[in-house]
Structure formats: C-alpha cells, structure tokens
Backbone atoms as SQL, in Angstrom:
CREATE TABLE atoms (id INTEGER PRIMARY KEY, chain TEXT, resi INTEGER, resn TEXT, atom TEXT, x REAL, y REAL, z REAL);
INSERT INTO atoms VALUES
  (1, 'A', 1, 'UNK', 'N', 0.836, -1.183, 0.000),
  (2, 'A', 1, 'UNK', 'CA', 0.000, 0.000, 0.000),
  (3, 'A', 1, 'UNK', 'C', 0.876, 1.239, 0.000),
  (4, 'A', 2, 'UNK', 'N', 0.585, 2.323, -0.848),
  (5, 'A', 2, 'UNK', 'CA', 0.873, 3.732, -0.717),
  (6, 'A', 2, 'UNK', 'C', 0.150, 4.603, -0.476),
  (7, 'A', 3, 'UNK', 'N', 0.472, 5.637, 0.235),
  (8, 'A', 3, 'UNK', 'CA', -0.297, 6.695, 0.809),
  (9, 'A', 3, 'UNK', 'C', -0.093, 7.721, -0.471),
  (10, 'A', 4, 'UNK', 'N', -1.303, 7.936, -1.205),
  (11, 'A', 4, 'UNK', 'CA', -1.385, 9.193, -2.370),
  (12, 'A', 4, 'UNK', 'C', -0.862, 10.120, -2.073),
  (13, 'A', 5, 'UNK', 'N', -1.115, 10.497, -0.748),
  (14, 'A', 5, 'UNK', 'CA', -0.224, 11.735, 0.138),
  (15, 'A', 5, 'UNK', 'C', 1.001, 11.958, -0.161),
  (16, 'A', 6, 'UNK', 'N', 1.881, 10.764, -0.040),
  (17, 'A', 6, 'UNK', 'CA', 3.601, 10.833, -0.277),
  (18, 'A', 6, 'UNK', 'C', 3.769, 11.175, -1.484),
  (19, 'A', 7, 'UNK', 'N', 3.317, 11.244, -2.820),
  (20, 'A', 7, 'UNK', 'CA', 3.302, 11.934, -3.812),
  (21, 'A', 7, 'UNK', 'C', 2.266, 12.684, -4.462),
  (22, 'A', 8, 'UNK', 'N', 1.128, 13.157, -3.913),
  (23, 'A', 8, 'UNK', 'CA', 0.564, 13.410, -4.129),
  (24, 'A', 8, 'UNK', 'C', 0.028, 14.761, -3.249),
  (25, 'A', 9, 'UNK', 'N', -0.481, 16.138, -3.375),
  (26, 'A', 9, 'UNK', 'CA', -1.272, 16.677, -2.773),
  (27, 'A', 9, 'UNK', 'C', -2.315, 16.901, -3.207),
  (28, 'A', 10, 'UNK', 'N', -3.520, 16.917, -2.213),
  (29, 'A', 10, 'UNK', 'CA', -5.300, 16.778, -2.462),
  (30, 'A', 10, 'UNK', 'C', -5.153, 17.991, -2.489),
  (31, 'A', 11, 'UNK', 'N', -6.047, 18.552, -3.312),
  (32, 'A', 11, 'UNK', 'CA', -6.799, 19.845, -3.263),
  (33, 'A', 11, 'UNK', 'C', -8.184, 20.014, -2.944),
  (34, 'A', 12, 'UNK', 'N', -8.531, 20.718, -3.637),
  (35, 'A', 12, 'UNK', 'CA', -10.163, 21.252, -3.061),
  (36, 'A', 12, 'UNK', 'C', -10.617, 19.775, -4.353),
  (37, 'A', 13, 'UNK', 'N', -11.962, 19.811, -3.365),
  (38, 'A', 13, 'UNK', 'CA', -12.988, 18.741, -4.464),
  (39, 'A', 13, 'UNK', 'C', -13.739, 19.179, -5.222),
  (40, 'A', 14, 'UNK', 'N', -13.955, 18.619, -6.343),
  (41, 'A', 14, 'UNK', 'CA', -14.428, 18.895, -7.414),
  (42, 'A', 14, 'UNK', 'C', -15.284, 18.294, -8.199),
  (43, 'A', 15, 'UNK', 'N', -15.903, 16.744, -7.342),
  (44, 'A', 15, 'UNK', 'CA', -17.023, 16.357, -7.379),
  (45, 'A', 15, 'UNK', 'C', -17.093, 15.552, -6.576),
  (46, 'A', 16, 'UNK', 'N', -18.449, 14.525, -6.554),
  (47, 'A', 16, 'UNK', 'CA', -18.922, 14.090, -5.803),
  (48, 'A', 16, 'UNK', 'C', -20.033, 12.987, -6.451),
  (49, 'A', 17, 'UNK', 'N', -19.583, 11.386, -6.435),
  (50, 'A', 17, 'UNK', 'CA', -20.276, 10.506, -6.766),
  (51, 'A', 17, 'UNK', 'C', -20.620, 9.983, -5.744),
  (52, 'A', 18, 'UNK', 'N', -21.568, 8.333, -6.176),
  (53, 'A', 18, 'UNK', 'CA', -22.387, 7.417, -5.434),
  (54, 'A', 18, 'UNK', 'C', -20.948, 6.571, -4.516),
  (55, 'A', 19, 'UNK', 'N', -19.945, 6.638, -4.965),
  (56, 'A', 19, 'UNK', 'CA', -19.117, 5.782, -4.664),
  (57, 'A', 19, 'UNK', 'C', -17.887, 6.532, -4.263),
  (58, 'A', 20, 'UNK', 'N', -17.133, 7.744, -4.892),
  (59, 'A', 20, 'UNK', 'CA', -16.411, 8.569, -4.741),
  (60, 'A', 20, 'UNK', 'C', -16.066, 10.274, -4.402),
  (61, 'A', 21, 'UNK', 'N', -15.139, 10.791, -4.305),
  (62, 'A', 21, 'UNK', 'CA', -15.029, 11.985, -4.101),
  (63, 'A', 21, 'UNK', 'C', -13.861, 12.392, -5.094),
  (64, 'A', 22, 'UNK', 'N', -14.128, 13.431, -6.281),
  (65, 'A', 22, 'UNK', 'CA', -12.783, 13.789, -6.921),
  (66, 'A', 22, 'UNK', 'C', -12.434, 15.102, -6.496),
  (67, 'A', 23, 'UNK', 'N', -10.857, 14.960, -6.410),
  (68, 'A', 23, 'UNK', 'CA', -10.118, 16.157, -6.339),
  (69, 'A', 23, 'UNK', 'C', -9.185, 16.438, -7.031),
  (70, 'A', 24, 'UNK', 'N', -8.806, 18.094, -7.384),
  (71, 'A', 24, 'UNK', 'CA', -7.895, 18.467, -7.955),
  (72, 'A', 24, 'UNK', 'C', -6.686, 18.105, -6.963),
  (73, 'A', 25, 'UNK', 'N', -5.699, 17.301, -7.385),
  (74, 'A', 25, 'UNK', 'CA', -4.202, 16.914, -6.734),
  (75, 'A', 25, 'UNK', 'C', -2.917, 17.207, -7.820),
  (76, 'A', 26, 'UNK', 'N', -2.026, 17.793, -7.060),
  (77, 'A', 26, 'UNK', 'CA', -0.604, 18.360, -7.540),
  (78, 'A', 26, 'UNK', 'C', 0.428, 17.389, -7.256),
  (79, 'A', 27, 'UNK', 'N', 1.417, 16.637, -8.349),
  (80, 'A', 27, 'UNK', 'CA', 1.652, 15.349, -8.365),
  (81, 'A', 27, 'UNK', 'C', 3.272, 16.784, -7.560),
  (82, 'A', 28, 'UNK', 'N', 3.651, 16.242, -6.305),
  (83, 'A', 28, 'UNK', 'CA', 4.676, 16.987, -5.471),
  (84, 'A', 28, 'UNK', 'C', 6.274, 17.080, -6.174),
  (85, 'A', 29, 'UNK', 'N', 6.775, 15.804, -7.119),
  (86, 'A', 29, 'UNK', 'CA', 8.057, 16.072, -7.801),
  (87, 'A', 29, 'UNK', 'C', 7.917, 16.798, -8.974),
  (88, 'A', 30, 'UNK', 'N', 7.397, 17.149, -9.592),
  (89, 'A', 30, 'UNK', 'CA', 6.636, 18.043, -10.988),
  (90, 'A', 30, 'UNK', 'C', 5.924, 19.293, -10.804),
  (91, 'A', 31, 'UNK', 'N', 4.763, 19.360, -9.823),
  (92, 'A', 31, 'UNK', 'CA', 3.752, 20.643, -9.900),
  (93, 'A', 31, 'UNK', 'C', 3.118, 20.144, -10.764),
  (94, 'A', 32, 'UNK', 'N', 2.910, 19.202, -11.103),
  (95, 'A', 32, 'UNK', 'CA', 1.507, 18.945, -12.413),
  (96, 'A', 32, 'UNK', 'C', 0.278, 18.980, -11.750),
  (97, 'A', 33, 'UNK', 'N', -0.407, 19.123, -12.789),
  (98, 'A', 33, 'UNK', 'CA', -2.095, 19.616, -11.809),
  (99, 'A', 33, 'UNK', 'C', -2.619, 17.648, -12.506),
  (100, 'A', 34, 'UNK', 'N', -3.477, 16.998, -11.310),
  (101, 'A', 34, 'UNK', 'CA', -4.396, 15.941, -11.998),
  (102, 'A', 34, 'UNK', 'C', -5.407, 15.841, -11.481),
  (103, 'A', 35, 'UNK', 'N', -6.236, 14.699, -11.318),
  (104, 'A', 35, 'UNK', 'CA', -7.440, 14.833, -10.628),
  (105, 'A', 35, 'UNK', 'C', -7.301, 13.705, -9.882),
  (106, 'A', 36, 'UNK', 'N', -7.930, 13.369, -8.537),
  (107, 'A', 36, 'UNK', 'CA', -7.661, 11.982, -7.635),
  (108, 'A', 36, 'UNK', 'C', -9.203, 11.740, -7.832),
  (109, 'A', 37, 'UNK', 'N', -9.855, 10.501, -7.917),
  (110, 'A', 37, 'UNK', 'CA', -11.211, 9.809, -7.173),
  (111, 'A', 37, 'UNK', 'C', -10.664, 8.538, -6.500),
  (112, 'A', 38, 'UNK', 'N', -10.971, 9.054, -5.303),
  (113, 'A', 38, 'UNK', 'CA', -10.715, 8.484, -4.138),
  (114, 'A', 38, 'UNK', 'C', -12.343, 8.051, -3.652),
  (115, 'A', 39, 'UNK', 'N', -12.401, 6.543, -3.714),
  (116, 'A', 39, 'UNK', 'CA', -13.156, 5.585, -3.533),
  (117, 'A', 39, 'UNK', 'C', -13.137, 5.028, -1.612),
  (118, 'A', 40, 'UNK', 'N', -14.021, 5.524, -1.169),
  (119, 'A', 40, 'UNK', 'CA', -13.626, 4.316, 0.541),
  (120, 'A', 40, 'UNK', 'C', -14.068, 2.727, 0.061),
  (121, 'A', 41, 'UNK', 'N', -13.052, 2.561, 0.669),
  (122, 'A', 41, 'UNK', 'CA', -13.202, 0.803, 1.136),
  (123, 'A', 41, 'UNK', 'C', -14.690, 0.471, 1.370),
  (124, 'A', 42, 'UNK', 'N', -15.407, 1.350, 2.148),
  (125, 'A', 42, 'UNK', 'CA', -16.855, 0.638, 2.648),
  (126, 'A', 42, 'UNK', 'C', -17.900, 0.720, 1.892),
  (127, 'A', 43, 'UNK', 'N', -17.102, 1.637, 0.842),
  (128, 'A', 43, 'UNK', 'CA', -18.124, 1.393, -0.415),
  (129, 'A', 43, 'UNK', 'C', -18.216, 0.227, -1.354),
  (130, 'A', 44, 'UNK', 'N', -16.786, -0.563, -1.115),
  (131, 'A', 44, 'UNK', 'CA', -16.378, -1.932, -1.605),
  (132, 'A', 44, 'UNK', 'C', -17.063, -3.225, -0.722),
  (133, 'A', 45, 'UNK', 'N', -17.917, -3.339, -0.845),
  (134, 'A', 45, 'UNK', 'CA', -18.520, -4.203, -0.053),
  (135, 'A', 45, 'UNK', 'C', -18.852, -5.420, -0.835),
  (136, 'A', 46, 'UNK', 'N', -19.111, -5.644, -1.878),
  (137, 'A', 46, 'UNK', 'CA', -19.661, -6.793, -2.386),
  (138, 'A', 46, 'UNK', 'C', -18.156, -7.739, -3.441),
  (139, 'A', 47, 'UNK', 'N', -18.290, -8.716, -3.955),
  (140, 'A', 47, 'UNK', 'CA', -17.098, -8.773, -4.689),
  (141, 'A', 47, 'UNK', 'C', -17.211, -8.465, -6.301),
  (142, 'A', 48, 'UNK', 'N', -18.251, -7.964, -6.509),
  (143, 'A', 48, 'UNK', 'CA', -18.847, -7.082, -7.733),
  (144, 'A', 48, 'UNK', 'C', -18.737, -6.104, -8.098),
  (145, 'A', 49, 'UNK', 'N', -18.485, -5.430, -6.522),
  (146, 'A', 49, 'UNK', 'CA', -18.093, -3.705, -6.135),
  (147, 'A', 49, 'UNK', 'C', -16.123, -3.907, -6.633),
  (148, 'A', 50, 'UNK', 'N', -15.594, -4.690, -6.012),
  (149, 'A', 50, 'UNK', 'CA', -14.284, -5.262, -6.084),
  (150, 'A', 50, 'UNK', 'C', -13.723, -5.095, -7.594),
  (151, 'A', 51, 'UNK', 'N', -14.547, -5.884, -8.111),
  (152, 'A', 51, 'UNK', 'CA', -14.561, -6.498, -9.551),
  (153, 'A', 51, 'UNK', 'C', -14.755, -5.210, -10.510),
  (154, 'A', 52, 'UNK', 'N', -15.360, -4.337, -10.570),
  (155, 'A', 52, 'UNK', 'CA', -15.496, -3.166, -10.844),
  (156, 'A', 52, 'UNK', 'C', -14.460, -2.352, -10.734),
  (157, 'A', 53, 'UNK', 'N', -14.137, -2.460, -10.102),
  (158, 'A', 53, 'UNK', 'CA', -12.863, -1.332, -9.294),
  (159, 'A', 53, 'UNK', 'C', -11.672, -1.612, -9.899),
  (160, 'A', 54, 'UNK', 'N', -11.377, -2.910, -10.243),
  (161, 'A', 54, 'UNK', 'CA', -10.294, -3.750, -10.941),
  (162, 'A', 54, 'UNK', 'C', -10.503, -3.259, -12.399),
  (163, 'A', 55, 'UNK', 'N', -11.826, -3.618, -12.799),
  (164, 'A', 55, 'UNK', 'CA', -11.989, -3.810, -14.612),
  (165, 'A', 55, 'UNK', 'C', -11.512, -1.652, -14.515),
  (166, 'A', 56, 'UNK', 'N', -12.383, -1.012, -14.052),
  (167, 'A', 56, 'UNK', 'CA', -12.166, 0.242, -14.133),
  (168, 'A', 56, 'UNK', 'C', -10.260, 0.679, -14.110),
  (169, 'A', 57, 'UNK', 'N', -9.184, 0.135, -13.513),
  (170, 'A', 57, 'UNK', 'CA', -8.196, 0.807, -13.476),
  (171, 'A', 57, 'UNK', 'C', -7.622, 0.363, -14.362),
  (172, 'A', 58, 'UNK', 'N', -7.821, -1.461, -14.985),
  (173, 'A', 58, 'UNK', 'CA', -7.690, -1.851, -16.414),
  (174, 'A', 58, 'UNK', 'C', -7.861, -0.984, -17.575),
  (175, 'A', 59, 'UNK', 'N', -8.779, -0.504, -17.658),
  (176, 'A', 59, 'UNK', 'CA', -9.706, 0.355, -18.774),
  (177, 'A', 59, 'UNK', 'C', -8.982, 1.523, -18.655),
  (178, 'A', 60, 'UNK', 'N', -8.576, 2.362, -18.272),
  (179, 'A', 60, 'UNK', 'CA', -7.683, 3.173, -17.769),
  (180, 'A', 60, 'UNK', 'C', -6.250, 3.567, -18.056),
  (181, 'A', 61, 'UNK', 'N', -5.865, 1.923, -17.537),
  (182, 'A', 61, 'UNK', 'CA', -4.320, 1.570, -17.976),
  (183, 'A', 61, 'UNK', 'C', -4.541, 1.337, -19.491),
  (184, 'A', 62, 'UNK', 'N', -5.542, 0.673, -20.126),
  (185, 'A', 62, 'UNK', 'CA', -5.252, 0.279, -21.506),
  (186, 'A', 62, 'UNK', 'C', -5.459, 1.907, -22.518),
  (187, 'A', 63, 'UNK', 'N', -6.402, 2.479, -21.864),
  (188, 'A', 63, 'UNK', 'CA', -6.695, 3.563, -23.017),
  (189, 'A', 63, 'UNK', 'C', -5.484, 4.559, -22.430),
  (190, 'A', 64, 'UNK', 'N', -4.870, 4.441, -21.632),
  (191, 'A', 64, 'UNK', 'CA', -3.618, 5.856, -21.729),
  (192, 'A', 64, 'UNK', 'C', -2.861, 5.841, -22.553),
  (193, 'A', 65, 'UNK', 'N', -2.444, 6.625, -23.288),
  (194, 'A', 65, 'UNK', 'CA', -1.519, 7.055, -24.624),
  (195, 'A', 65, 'UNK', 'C', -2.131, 7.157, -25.935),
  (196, 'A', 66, 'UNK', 'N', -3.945, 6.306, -25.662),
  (197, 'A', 66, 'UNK', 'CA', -4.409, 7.060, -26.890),
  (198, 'A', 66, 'UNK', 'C', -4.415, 9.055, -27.000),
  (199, 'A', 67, 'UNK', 'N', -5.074, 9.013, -28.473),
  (200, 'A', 67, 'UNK', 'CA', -5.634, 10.876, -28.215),
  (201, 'A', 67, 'UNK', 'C', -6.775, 10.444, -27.621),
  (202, 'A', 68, 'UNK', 'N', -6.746, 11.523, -27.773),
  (203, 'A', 68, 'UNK', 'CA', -8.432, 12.486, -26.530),
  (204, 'A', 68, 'UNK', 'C', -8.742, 11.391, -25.482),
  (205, 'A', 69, 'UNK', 'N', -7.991, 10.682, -24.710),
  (206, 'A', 69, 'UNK', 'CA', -8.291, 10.195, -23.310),
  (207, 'A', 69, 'UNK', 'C', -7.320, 10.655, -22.799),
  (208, 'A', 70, 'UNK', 'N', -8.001, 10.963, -21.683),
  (209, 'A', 70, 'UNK', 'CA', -7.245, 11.513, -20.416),
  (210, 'A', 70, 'UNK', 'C', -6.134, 10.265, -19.552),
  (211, 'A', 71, 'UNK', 'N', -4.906, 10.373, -19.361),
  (212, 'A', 71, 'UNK', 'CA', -3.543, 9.891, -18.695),
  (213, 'A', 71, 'UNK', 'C', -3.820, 9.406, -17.553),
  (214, 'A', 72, 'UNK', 'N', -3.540, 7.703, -17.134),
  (215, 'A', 72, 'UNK', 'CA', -3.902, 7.228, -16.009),
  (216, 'A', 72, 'UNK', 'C', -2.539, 7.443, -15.468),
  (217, 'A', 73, 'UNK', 'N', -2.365, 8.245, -13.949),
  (218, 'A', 73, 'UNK', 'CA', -1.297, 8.057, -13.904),
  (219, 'A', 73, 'UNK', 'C', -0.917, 6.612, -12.967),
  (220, 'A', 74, 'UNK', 'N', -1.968, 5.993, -11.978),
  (221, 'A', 74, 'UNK', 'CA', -1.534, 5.594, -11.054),
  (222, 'A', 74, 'UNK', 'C', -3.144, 5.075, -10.327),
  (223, 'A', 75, 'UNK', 'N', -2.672, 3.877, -9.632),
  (224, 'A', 75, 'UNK', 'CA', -3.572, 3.590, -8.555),
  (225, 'A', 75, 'UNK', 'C', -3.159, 3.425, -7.040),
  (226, 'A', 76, 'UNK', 'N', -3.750, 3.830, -6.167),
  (227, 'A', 76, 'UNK', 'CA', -3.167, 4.033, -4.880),
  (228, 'A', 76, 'UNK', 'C', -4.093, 3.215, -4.034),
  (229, 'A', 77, 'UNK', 'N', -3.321, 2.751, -2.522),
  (230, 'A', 77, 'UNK', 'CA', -4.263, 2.223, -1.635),
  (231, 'A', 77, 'UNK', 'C', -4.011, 2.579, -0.682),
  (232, 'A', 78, 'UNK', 'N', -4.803, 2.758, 0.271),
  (233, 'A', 78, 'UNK', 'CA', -4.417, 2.774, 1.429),
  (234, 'A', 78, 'UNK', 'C', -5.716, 2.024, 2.779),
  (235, 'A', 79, 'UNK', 'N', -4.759, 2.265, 4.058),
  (236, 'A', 79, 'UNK', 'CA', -6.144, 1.892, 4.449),
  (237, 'A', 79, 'UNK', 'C', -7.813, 1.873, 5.059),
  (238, 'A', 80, 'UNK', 'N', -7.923, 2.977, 4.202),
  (239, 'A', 80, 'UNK', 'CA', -9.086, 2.958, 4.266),
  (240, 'A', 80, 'UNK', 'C', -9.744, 3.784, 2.662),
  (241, 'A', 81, 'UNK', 'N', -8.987, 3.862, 1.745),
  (242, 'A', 81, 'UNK', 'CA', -9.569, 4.308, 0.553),
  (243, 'A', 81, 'UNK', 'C', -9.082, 3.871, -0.937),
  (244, 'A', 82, 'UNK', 'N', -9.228, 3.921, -1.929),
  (245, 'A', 82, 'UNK', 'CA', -8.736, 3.652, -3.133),
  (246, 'A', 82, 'UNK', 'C', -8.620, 4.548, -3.938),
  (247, 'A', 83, 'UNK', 'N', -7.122, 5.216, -4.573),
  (248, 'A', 83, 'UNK', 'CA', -7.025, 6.611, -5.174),
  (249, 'A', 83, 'UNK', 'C', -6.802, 6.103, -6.730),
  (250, 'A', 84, 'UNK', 'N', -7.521, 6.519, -7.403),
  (251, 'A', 84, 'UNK', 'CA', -6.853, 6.732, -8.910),
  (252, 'A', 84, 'UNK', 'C', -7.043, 8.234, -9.145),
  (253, 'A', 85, 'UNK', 'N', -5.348, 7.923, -9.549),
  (254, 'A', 85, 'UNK', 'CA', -4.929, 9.518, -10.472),
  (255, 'A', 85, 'UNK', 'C', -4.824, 9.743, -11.762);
C-alpha cells in the first residue's frame, strides 16, 4: 500500500459521486495539476463492487496514450480508501 499523500497533494474537491469523491491533486516532484477519485473501502462491499474497481483501473491503464483520453497516472491504496490519479 501507498499513501497518495507521499506523492501526491489533495486539493479542493471537485465532485462528488455514489461511490467517490474527486479532487484536484498536484503530483509533489513536478507541480503537475491531476485529478484523484478516491473511492472508501466501505463502499467496496460486495465482490462485484471489487470487480469493478479492478476492470475500471484496467480500462484506464489500456486507453492511456491514446488521443483524446485523459492519462492514467496511477492507482493508490491505502487503508481505508482507493485513489486513482
């Protein structure tokens, strides 16, 4: 597990789903601006919820480096949330 924190700073939020919270985050060795959705664990409750969460950072990893999708940089854990940047 990594703490998003150690490379990462949260900013203000910038939305708000059934499952998550996104924020603007500043990747700390660069100054790059990205966005975090940070998922809690207790929203992972079923192994469907799980399964989801997996296929989603797949989908993610495969479409980065096309055009017009947005750059996965990373998935984070910790314990008590799930960050993709």
């Amino acid at each position: 597990m990594v703490d998003v924190t150690s490379l990462y700073t949260l900013d203000k939020e910038l939305g708000r789903g059934q499952f998550g919270v996104t924020y603007l985050c500043m990747e700390k060795s660069t100054g790059r601006k990205y966005t975090c959705k940070s998922v809690s664990k207790r929203k992972l409750v079923t192994k469907r919820d799980m399964e989801d969460m997996r296929r989603e950072v797949m989908i993610l990893q495969h479409l980065t480096g096309q055009p017009n999708i947005v750059e996965f940089k990373g998935a984070y854990e910790d314990k008590y949330s799930v960050h993709l940047v």
